[in-house]
C-alpha positions as CSV (number, residue, x, y, z in Angstrom):
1,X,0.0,0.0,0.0
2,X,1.5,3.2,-0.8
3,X,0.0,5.3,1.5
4,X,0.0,3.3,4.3
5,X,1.7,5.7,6.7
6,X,-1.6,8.2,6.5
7,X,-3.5,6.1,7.6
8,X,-3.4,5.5,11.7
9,X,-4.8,3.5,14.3
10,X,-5.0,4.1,18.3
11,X,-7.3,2.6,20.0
12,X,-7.6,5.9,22.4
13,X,-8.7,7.7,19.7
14,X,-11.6,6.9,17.7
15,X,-12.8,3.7,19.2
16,X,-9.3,2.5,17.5
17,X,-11.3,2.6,13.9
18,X,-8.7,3.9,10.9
19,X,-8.1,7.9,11.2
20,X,-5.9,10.1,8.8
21,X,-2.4,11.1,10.0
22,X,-3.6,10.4,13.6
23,X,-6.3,13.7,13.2
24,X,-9.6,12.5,14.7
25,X,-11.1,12.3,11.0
26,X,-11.6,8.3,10.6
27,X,-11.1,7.0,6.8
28,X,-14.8,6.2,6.9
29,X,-15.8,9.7,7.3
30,X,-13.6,11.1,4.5
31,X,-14.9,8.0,2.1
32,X,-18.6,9.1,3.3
33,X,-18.4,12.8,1.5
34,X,-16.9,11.2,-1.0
35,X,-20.1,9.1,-1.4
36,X,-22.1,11.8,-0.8
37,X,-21.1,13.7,-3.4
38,X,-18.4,16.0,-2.0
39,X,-14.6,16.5,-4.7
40,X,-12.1,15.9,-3.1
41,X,-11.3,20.2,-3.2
42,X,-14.2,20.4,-1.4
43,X,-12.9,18.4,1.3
44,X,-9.4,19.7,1.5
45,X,-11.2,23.5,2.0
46,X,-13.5,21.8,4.4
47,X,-10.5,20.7,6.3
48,X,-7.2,22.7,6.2
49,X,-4.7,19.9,7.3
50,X,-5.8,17.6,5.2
51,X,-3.5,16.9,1.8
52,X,-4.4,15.2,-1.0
53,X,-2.5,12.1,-0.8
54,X,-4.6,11.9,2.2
55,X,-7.6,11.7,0.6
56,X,-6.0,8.9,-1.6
57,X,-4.8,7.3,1.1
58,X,-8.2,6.4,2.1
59,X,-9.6,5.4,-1.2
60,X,-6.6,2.8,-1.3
61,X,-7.1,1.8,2.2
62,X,-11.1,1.3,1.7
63,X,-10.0,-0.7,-1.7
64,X,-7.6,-3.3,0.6
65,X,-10.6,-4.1,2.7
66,X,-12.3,-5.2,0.0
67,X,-9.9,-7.4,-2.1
68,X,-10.5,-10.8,0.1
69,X,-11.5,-13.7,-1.6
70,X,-15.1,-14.7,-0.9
71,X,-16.0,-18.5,-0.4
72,X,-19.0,-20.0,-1.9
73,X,-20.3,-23.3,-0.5
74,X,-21.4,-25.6,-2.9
């Protein structure tokens, strides 16, 4: 993963879920505007310390969670 230094976990902060750069912003949040509709310029004026490797960082985090085989019983 080539962002995988943006992308922190402490389990005093956050309930331990994925943040960015250790900021109490979780990945989930920033992949929710996202969703929502928000560019990603929107979200770096909506939040000054962000970067924008950040906001990739979470993209390719939420893409790693998915990319696990799935077993099918036959």
């Amino acid at each position: 993963m080539k962002h995988a230094e943006r992308i922190t976990f402490d389990p005093e902060q956050c309930g331990g879920r994925p943040c960015v750069r250790h900021y109490r912003l979780r990945v989930k949040d920033v992949l929710d505007m996202l969703a929502g509709g928000a560019t990603a310029e929107e979200i770096l004026a909506d939040f000054p310390f962000l970067e924008p490797a950040d906001i990739l960082a979470c993209l390719e985090y939420a893409a790693q969670q998915v990319d696990h085989p799935v077993l099918v019983g036959t």
